[in-house]
N, C-alpha and C positions, 0 to 999 in steps of 0.2 A: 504494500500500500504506500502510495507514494503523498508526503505531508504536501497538502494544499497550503497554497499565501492565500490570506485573506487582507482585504485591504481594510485597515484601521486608519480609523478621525482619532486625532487627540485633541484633548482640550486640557486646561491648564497643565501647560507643558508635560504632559504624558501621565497625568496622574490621569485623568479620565480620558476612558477609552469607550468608540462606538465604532459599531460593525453601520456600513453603510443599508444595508437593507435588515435591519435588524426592526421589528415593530414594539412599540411601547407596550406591555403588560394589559390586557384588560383592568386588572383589580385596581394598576396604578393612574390606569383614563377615569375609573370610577374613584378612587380616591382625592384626585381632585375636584370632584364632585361636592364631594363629602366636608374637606376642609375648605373651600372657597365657599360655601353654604352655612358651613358654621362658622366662618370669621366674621360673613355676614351679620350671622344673628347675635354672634356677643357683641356685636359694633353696637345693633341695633336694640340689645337689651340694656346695654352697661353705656350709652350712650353719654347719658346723665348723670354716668357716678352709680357706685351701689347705696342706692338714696334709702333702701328698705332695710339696709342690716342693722340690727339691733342695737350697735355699739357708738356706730360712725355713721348711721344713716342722717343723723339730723346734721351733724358735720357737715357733711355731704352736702344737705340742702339748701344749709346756711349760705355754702361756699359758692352753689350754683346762683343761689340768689343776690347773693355780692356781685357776682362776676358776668350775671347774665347771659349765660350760655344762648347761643344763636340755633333753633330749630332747624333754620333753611340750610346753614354750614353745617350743620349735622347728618341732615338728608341729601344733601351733596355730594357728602365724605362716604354716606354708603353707597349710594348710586356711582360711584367709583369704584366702591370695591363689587359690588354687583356687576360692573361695565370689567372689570380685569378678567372675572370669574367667569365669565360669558367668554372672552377672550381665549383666557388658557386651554375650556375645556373644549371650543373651538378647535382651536390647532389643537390638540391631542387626538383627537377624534377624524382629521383633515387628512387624507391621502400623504405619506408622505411626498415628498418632490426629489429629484433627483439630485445629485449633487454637481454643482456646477464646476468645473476642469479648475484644477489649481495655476495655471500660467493660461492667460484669456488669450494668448495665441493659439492654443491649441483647438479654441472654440471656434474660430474664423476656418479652420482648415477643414 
């Protein structure tokens, strides 16, 4: 049996390595699912401060109520990270594309 070359991509200088047709993991297309869903929701639970905890909730409230915390820049900041999550799991999920020749001469021939 004669050993196959496989062409490898490196990235930070050879600590990580990909195989050019190698597909991302189902479990890891759905785990981004999973944490860009839940960074959503603690954005959107813990927005405010944890204003209900027993100890430090009136803190809390005091301190939003000094400082005046802005709703619109709030629902913003999630809509952003809603807008990233849609994005990542996008490209996960997206054919990959081929890899384009490393000396762009060789793309003209």
């Amino acid at each position: 049996m004669e050993p196959t070359e496989t062409k490898l991509k490196e990235y930070a200088g050879g600590w990580i390595t990909e195989r050019p047709d190698a597909e991302l993991p189902a479990f890891l297309k759905f785990a981004y699912i999973f944490i860009a869903g839940g960074c959503a929701i603690y954005f959107l639970v813990y927005m405010y401060g944890d204003v209900n905890q027993p100890e430090r909730g009136s803190l809390v409230r005091a301190m939003n109520a000094a400082t005046g915390a802005s709703a619109a820049l709030m629902y913003a900041i999630a809509a952003l990270i809603v807008i990233f999550g849609v994005i990542v799991v996008a490209y996960s999920f997206a054919k990959p594309h081929p890899e384009p020749p490393d000396n762009p001469q060789d793309a003209k021939k």
